[in-house]
C-alpha positions as CSV (number, residue, x, y, z in Angstrom):
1,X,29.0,25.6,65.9
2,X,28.4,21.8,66.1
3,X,27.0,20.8,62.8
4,X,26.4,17.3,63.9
5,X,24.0,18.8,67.0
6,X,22.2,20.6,64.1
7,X,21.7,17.7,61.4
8,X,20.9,15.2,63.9
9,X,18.2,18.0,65.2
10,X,17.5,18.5,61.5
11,X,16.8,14.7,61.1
12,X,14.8,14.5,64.0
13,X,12.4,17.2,62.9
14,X,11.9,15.2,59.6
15,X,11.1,11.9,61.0
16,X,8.3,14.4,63.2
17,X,7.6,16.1,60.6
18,X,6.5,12.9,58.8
19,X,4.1,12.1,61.1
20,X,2.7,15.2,61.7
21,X,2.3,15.5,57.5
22,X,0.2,12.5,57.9
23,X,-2.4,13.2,60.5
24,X,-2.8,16.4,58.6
25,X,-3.2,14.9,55.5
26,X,-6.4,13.1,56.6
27,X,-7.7,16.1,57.9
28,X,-7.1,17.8,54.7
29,X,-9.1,15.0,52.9
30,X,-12.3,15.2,55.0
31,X,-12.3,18.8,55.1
32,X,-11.6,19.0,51.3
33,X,-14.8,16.3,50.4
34,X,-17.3,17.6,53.5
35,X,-16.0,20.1,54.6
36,X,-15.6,19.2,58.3
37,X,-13.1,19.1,60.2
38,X,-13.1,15.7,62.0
39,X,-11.7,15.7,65.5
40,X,-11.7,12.3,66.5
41,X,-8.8,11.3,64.0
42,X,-6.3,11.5,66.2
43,X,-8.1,8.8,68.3
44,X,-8.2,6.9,65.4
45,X,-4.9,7.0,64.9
46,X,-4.7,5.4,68.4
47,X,-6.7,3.1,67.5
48,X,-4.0,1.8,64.2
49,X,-1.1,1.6,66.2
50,X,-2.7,-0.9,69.3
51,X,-4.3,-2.7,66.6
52,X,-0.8,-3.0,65.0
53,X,0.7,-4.3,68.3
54,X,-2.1,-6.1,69.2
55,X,-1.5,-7.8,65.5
56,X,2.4,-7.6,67.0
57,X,1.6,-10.0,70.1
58,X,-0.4,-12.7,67.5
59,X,2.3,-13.2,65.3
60,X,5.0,-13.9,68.2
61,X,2.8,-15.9,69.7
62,X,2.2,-18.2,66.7
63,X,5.5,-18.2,66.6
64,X,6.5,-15.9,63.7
65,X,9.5,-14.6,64.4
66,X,11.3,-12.7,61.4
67,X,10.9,-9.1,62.5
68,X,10.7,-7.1,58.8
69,X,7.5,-9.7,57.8
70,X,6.5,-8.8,60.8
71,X,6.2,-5.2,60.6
72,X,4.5,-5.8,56.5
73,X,1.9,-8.3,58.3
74,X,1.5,-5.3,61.1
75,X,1.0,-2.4,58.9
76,X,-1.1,-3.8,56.3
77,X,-3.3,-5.4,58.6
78,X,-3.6,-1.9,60.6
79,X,-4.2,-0.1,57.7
80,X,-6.6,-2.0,56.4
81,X,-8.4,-2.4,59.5
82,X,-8.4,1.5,60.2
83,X,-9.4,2.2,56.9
84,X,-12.6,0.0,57.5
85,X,-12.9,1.8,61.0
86,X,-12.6,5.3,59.4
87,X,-15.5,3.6,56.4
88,X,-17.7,3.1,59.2
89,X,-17.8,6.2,60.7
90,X,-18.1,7.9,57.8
91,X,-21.2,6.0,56.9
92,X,-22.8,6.0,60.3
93,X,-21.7,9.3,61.5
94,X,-21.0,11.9,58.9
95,X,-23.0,11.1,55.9
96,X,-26.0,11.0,58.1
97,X,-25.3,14.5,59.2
98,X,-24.7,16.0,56.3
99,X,-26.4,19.3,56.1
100,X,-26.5,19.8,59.8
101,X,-24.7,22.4,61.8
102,X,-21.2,22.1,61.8
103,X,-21.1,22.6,65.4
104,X,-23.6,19.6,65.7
105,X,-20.6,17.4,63.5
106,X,-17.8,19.2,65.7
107,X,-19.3,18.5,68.5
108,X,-20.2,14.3,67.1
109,X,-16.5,14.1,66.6
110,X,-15.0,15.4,69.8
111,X,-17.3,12.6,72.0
112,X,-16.2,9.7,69.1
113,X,-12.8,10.8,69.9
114,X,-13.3,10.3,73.8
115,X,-15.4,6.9,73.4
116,X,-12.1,5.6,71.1
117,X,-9.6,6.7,73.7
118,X,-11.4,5.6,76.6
119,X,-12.4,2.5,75.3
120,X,-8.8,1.6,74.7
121,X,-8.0,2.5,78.2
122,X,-10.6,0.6,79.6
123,X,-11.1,-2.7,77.5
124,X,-8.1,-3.2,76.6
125,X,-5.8,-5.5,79.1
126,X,-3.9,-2.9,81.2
127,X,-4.9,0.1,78.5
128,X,-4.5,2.6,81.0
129,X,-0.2,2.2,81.1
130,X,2.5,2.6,78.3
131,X,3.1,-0.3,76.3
132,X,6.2,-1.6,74.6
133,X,6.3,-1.3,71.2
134,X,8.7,-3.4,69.8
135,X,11.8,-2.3,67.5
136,X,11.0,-4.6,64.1
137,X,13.7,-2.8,62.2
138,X,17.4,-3.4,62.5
139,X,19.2,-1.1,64.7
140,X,22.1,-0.4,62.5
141,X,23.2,3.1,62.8
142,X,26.5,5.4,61.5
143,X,27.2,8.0,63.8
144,X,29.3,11.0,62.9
145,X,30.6,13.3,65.7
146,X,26.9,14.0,67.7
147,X,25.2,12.9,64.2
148,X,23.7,9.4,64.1
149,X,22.3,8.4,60.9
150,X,19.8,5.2,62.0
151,X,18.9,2.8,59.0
152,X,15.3,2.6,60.7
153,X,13.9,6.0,60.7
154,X,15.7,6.4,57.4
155,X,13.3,3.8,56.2
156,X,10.4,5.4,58.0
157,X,11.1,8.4,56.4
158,X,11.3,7.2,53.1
159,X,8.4,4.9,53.2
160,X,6.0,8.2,54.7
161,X,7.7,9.9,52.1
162,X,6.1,7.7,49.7
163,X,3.1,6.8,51.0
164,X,2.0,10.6,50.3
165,X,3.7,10.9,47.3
166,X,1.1,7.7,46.3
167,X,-1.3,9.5,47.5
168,X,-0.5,12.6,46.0
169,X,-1.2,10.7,42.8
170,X,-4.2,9.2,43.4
171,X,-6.1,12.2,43.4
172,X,-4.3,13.8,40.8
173,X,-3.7,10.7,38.2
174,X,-6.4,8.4,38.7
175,X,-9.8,8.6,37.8
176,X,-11.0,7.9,41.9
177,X,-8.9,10.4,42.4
178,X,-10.8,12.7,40.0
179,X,-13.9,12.0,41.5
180,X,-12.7,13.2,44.5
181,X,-11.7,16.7,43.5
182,X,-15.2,16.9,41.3
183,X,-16.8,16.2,44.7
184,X,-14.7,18.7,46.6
185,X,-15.0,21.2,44.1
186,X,-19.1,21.0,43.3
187,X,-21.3,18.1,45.0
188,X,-24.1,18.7,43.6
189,X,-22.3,18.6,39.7
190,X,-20.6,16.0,40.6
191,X,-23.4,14.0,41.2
192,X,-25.4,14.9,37.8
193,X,-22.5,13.7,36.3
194,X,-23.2,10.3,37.8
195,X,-20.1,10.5,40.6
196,X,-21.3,8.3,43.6
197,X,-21.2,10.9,46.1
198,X,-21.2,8.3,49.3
199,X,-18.6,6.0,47.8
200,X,-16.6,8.8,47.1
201,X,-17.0,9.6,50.9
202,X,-16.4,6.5,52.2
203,X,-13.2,5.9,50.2
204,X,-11.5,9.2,51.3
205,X,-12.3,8.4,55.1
206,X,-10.8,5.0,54.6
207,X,-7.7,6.5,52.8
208,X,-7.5,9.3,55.4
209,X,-7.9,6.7,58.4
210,X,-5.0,4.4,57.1
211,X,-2.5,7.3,56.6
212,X,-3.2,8.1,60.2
213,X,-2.6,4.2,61.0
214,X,0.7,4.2,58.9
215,X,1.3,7.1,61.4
216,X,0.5,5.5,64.4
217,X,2.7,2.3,63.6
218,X,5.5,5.1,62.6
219,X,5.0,6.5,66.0
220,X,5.7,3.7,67.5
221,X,8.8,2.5,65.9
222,X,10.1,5.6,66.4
223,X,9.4,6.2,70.4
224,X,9.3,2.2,70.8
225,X,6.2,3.2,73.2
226,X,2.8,4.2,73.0
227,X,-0.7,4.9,75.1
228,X,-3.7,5.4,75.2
229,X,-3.8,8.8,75.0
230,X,-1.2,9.6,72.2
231,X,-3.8,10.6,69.6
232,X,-4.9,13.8,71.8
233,X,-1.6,15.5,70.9
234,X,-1.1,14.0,67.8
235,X,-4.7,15.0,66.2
236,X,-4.2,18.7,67.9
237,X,-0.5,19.1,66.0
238,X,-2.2,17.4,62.5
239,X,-5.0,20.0,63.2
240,X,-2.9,22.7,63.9
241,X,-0.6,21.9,60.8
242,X,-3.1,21.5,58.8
243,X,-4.6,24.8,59.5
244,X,-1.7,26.8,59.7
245,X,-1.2,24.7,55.8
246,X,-4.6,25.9,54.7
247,X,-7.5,23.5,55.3
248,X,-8.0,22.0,52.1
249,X,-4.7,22.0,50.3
250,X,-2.7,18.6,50.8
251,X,0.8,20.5,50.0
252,X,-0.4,23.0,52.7
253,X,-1.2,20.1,55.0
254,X,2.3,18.7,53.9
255,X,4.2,22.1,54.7
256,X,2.3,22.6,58.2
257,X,3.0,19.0,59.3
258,X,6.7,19.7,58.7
259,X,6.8,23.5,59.9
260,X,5.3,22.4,63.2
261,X,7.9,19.8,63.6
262,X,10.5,22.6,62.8
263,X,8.8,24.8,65.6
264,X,9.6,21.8,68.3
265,X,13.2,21.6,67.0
266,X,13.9,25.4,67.5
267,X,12.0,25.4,70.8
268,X,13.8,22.1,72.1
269,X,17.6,23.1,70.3
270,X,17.7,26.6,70.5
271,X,15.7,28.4,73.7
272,X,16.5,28.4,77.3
273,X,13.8,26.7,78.4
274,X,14.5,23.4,76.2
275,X,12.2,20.8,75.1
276,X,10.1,21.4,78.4
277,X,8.3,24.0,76.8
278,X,8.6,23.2,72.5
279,X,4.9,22.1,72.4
280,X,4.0,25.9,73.7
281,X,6.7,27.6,71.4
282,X,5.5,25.6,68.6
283,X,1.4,25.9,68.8
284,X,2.0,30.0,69.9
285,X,3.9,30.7,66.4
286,X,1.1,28.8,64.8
287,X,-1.4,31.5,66.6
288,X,0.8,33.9,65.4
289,X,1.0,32.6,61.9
290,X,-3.1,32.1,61.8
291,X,-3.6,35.7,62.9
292,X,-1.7,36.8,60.3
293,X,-2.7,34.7,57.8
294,X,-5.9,33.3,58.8
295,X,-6.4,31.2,55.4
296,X,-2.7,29.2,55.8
297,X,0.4,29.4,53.8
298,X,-0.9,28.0,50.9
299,X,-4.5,29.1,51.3
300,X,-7.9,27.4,51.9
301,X,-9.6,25.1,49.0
302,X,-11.5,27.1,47.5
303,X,-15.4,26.2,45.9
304,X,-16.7,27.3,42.8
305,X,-20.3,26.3,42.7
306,X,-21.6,26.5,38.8
């Protein structure tokens, strides 16, 4: 047994699993305040990472060449810009159709998703083919038989790691963050105890829409290449993981993100058929796991209405 093979598989997962955790942690906050699941998030993550290289090409070409400001200018600026992005839709799009069917919002989501993508593919210069993202964190690396430890997804790792644990305490230490479980537990008592319901709204959108950015520049660090089209399989895994989680529950959304990731490892490490076919392993246990236990792992949020 080669136990470097297996932790370097191991590490891989995690720096997947990451990413995964994120997107499905956005999908966990809109369903948790509305109720919906929104599936043009992964196009919004799409959307974060070619504004972060488009942020990328600025600063090189005024000239600003140390790499780590760089990537802080890159992933800020995304972040902040994605969170506005995610504001906007929230306010045009979701708020407005509040109340209607949910196959109506469903339905809303799925064409925003294919007006981001495409617009990227057509307007922006070349859209339509891969793009280099550029490696802004030093390569150093300690290898150990078929292990290699690299200092840059070690950082990624940690920083993701962080970024929800932040979160994580935002909505449980912090009187936004309060508001934001009074709203996902009882709207209408929330707002008779003066809880601006839209803000509310508008702030989890943006905070879900900049982890999916922070996952998007992630992404591309770690595959030093995206597309246009990278969101389509990275909002179905955050779906899927936040499902199989239990829609709702941000530790479920957490554990599904880094399950799924798991799946690909075993299907890509450990099966005949190799990484070919670890998408299809990994999404068919997840059917297996939802017919079993339709409400996720960890269960669905649950409403108590007073």
């Amino acid at each position: 047994m080669d136990f470097g093979l297996i932790a370097q598989h191991i590490a891989n997962g995690l720096m997947m699993g990451l990413i995964y955790a994120l997107v499905a942690v956005g999908f966990t906050l809109f369903f948790g305040v509305l109720d919906i699941i929104k599936f043009s998030h992964g196009d919004v993550l799409t959307w974060g990472v070619f504004t972060a290289f488009s942020m990328y090409l600025l600063l090189t070409w005024m000239g600003l060449g140390h790499p780590v400001v760089i990537l802080v200018i890159v992933a800020v600026v995304a972040m902040a810009a994605i969170a506005l992005l995610g504001a906007g839709i929230a306010k045009v799009l979701i708020i407005p159709l509040k109340g209607a069917p949910p196959l109506n919002v469903l339905l809303i989501t799925l064409m925003l998703g294919t007006v981001l993508r495409e617009s990227i593919r057509l307007f922006y210069p070349d859209g339509a083919n891969p793009k280099h993202f550029p490696a802004l964190l030093p390569d150093w690396s300690y290898s150990w038989g078929n292990f290699t430890l690299r200092f840059d997804n070690t950082v990624m790792l940690i920083s993701g790691l962080l970024m929800i644990v932040l979160v994580q305490l935002l909505i449980k230490r912090t009187k936004l963050g309060m508001a934001i479980r009074a709203v996902s537990q009882d709207e209408e008592t929330a707002r008779l105890m003066g809880i601006n319901f839209n803000l509310v709204v508008y702030i989890t959108f943006a905070l879900g829409s900049a982890l999916a950015a922070f996952a998007g520049v992630a992404y591309g660090l770690y595959y030093n290449e995206i597309n246009f089209n990278i969101g389509l399989l990275l909002g179905a895994i955050g779906f899927s993981a936040a499902a199989v989680g239990g829609f709702g529950n941000i530790y479920g959304a957490i554990v599904g993100g880094f399950l799924f990731a798991l799946l690909q490892t075993i299907g890509a490490a450990a099966l005949p058929f190799a990484s070919a076919y670890k998408d299809v392993f990994a999404f068919g246990v997840v059917i297996i796991i939802m017919a079993i236990k339709p409400t996720g792992l960890l269960g669905e949020k649950e409403t108590e209405r007073v």
